[in-house]
C-alpha positions in Angstrom: 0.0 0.0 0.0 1.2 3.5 -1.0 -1.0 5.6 1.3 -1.4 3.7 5.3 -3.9 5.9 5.9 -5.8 5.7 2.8 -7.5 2.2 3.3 -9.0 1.4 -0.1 -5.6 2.9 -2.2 -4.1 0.6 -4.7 -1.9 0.2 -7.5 -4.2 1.5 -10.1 -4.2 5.0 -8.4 -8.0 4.6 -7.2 -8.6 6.3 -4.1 -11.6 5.8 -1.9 -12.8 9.1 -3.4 -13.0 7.5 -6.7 -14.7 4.7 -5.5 -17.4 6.3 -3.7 -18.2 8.7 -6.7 -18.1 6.0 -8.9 -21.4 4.3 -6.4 -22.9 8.1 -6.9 -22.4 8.6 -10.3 -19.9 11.3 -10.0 -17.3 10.2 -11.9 -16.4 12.1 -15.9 -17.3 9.9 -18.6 -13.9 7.9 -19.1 -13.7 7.4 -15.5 -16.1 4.7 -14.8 -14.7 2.7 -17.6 -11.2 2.9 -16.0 -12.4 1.5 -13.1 -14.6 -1.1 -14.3 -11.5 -1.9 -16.2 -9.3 -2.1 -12.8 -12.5 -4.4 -11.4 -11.8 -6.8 -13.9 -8.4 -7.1 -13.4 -7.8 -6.7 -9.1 -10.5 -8.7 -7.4 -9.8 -6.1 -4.4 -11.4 -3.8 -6.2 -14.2 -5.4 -7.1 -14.6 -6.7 -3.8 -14.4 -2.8 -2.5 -16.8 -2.0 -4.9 -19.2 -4.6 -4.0 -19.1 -4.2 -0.2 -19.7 -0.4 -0.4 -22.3 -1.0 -2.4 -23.9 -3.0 0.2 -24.0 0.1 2.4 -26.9 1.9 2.3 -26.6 4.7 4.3 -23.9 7.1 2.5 -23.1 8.8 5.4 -22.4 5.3 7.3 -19.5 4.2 4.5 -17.2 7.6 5.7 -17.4 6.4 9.1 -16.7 2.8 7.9 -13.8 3.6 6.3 -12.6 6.2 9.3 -13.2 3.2 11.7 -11.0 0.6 9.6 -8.0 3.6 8.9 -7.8 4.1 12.6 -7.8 0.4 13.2 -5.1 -0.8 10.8 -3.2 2.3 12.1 -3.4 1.2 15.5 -2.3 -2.4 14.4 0.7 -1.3 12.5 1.6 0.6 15.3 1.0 -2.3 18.1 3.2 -4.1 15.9 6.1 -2.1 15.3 6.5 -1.8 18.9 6.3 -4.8 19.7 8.6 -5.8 17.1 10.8 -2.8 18.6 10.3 -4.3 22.2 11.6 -7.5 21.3 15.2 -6.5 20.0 17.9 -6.8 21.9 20.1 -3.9 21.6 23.6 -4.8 20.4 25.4 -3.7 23.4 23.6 -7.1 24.9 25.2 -9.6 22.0 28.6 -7.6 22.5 28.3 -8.2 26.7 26.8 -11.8 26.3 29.5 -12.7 23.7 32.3 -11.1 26.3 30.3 -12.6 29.3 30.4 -16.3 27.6 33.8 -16.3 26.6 35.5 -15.2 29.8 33.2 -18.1 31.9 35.1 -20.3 29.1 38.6 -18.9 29.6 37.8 -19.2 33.5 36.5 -22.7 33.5 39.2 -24.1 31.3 
């Protein structure tokens, strides 16, 4: 993904703007040809097309897609600590390695 806080970005350069004038008939006349195009070829797409579609309150899809950009945000960032957390620094190999070798030199 290009843009982590645009949820429904992909390769193609559709943005969730696109897709949700494209379900209100907003888009120019090449447009909705582009996209259908897109829908042929990226099953995401499709399937994004297909589940806003299901929404039928407008309003609803905004706050949707707020809910599921703060939500992979906050995974991404649960993550990346965690992932952060679990490093040892390399001062710790360096003082392990030291650690090991002198109990080696000291027992032998």
């Amino acid at each position: 993904m290009k843009n982590i806080d645009n949820i429904l970005s992909n390769e193609e350069g559709f943005e969730d703007e696109d897709l949700l004038k494209y379900l209100n008939q907003n888009l120019s006349p090449e447009e909705p040809h582009e996209l259908e195009k897109a829908m042929l070829q990226d099953t995401f797409v499709n399937d994004a097309i297909e589940g806003l579609s299901e929404i039928k309150d407008k309003e609803q899809i905004n706050k949707s897609i707020d809910q599921l950009n703060n939500h992979l945000g906050k995974m991404i960032k649960d993550r990346t600590e965690k992932k952060r957390k679990r490093k040892i620094p390399s001062n710790q190999w360096t003082v392990t390695a030291i650690a090991i070798t002198l109990s080696l030199v000291v027992l032998g």
